[in-house]
C-alpha positions as CSV (number, residue, x, y, z in Angstrom):
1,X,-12.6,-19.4,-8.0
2,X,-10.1,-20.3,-5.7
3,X,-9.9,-17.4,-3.3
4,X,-9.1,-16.9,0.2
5,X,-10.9,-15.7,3.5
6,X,-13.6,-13.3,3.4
7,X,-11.4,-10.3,5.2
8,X,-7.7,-11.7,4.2
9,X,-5.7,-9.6,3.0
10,X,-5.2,-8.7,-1.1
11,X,-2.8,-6.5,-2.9
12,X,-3.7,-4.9,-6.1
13,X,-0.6,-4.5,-8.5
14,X,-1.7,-1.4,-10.3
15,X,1.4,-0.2,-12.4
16,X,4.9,1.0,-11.6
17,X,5.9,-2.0,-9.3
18,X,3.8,-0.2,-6.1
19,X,1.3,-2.9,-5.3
20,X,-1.7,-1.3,-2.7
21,X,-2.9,-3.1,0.1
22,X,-6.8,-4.1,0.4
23,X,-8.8,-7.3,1.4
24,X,-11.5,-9.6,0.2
25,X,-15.0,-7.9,1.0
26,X,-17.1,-10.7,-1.1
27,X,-17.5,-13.6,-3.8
28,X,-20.0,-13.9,-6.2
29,X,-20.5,-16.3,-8.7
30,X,-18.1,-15.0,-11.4
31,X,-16.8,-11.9,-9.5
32,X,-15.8,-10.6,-6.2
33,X,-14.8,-7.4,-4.3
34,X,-12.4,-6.0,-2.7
35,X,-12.0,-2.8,-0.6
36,X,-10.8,0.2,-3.1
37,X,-7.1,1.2,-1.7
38,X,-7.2,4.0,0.7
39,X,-4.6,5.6,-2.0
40,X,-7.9,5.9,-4.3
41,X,-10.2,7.5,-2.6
42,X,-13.9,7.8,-3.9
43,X,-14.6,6.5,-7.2
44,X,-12.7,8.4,-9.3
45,X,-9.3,7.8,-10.8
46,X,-9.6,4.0,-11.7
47,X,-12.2,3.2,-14.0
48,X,-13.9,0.4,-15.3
49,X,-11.9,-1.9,-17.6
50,X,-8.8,-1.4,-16.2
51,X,-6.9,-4.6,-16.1
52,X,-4.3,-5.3,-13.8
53,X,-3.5,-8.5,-11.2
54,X,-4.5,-8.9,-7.7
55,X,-2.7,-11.2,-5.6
56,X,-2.2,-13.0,-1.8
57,X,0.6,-14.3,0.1
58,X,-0.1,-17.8,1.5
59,X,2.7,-19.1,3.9
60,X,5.5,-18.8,1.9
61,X,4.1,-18.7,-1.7
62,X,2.4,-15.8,-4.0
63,X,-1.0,-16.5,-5.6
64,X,-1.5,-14.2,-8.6
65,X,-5.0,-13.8,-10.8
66,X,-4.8,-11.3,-13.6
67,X,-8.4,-8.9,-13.0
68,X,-10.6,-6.7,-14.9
69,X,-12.0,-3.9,-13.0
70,X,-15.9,-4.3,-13.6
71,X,-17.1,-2.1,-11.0
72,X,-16.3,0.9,-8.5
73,X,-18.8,1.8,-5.6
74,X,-19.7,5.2,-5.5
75,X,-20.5,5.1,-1.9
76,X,-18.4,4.7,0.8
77,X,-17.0,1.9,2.1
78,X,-15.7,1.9,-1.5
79,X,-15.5,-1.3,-2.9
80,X,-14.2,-2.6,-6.5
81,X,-16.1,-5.6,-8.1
82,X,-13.1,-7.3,-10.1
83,X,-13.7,-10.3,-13.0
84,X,-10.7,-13.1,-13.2
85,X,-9.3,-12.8,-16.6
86,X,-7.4,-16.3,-16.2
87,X,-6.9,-19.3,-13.3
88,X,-4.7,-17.9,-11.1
89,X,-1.1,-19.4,-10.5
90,X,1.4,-19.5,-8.3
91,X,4.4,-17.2,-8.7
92,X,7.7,-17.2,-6.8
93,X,8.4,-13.4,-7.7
94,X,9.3,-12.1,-4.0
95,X,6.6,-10.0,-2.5
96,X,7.2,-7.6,0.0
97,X,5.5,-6.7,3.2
98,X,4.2,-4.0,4.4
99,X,3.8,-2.4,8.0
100,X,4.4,0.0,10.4
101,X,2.4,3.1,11.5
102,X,2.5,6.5,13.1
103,X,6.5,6.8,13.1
104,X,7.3,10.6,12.5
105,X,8.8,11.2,9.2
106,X,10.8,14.6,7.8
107,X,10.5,15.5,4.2
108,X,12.9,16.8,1.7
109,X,12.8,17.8,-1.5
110,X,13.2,20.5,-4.0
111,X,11.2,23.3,-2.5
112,X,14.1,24.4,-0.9
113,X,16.7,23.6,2.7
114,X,13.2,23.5,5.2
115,X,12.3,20.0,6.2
116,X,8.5,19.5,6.2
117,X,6.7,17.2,9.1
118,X,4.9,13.9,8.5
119,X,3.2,11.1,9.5
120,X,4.2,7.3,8.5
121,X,1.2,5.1,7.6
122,X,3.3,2.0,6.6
123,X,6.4,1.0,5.0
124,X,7.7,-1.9,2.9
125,X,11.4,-2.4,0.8
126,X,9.5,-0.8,-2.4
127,X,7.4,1.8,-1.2
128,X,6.6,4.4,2.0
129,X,3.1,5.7,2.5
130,X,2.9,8.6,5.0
131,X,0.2,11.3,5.7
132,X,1.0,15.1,5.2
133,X,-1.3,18.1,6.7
134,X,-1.3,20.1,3.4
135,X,0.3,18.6,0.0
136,X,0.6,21.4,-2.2
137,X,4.6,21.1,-2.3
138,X,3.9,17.6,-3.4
139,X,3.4,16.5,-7.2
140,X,3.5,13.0,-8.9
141,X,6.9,12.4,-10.7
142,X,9.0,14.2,-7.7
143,X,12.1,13.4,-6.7
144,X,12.3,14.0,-2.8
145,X,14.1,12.3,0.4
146,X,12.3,11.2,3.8
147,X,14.4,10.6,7.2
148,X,11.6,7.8,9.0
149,X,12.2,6.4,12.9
150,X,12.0,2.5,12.2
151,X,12.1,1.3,15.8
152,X,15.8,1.0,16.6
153,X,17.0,4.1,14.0
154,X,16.5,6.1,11.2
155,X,16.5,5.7,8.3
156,X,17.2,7.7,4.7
157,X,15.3,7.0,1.8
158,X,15.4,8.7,-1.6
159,X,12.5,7.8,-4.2
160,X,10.0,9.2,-6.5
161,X,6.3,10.7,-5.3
162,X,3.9,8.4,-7.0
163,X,0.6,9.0,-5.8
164,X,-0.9,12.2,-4.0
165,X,-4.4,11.8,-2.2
166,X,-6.3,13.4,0.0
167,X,-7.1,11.1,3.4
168,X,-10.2,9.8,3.2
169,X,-11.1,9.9,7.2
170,X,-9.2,13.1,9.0
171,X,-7.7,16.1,7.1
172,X,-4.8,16.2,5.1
173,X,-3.4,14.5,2.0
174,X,-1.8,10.6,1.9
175,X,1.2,10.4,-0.4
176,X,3.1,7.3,-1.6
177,X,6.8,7.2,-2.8
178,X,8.4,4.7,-4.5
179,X,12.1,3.9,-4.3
180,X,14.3,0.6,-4.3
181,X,16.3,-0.5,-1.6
182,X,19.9,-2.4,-1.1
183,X,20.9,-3.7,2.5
184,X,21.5,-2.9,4.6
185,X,18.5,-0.5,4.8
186,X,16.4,-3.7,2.9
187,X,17.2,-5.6,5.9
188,X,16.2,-2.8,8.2
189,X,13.0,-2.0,6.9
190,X,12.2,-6.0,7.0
191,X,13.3,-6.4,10.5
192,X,11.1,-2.9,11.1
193,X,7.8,-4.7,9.3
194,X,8.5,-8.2,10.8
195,X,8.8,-6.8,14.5
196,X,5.8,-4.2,13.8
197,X,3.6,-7.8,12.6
198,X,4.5,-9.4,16.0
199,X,3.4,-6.5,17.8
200,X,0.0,-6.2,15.8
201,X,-0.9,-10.0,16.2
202,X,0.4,-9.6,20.2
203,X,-2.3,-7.0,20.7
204,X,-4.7,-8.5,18.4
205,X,-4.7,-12.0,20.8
206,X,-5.1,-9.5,23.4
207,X,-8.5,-7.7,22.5
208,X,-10.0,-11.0,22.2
C-alpha cells in the first residue's frame, strides 16, 4: 500500500460531503489504522463494514483509496483498523482545509431571539466544528446561523447541524455544521485557515 507518514494527516469522507480529520496511527500487512475522529467518540456509531474513502493531500494533489471499516478499538485512544477496497488514485476534486481554534462563536437558531456562546474548534469552506457547554438545543438536521471571529472580522454562516457529540476530553458536547460557501466569505475563511497554518508551523519550529 502506498501510504504516507506514520502521524500525517488523513481525512475520512464519511457521507454528506463533511470529510473528518484524523491521521495514520499504523500499517499492517493488508490493513492500517487511523485515529477514530474526535466527532465519533468511543466505539459506537460507525460499525464494522462501513465502506467509505479516506484520503491525503500531497503538495498540490488528492490521493483517494476507497476503505472498508474492519475494526473499531474499544479503548481509548480509539483507533479504526481500515481494508483498501481498490489501488488508490489521484483525484483533482478540490479539497478543503481545515484550521483555526478557540475563536468565540454565537449561535442562532430556532429556539428563539437569545444568542447562545461557543467555542470554535476549526473551520474550513464546507464545514465549522465548535464546542458547546450543554447541547440539548442542538439536534441533527437543524437549520441554525453562527457569527465566528476569523482573525481580521466576522463572519456569518448559515448551514445545517450534522453531527452532535459529546467532547471526548473536557465537558460539554462538539457539534459540526455543514453549509457551502460563495466569496467572498470562501476567500475569508481560506485566508483565516492559511494564516492560522503559518502560525501553527511558526510555533511548531519553535518548540523544537
Amino acid at each position: 500500500m502506498e501510504l504516507p507518514e506514520i502521524g500525517a494527516p488523513m481525512f475520512l469522507a464519511l457521507g454528506d460531503g463533511v470529510n473528518f480529520r484524523s491521521r495514520l496511527e499504523s500499517v499492517e500487512d493488508d490493513t492500517f489504522s487511523v485515529a477514530a475522529p474526535l466527532e465519533t467518540t468511543g466505539p459506537t456509531g460507525f460499525l464494522p463494514g462501513y465502506e467509505f474513502e479516506a484520503f491525503w493531500v500531497p503538495p498540490r494533489t488528492r490521493v483517494v483509496m476507497p476503505v472498508l471499516l474492519k475494526g473499531v478499538s474499544d479503548e481509548a485512544p480509539f483507533r479504526w483498523t481500515l481494508f483498501p477496497t481498490a489501488e488508490p488514485t489521484i483525484s483533482n476534486r478540490r479539497e478543503y482545509a481545515r484550521g483555526g481554534a478557540g475563536a468565540p462563536i454565537r449561535l442562532f437558531g430556532e429556539w428563539g431571539p437569545q444568542y447562545l456562546q461557543g467555542r470554535m474548534l476549526d473551520i474550513s469552506e464546507g464545514g465549522l466544528r465548535f464546542w458547546v457547554p450543554d447541547a440539548k438545543m442542538f439536534k441533527e438536521g437543524d437549520y441554525m446561523r453562527a457569527l465566528v471571529w476569523l482573525g481580521n472580522g466576522e463572519a456569518e454562516i448559515k448551514g445545517k447541524v450534522y453531527a452532535v457529540r459529546p467532547a471526548a476530553d473536557e465537558p460539554g458536547h462538539h457539534v459540526v455544521l455543514i453549509f457551502k460557501t460563495v466569496d467572498p466569505l470562501a476567500q475569508m475563511i481560506r485566508q483565516y485557515v492559511i494564516a492560522w497554518e503559518i502560525g501553527e508551523r511558526r510555533k511548531a519550529r519553535q518548540d523544537h
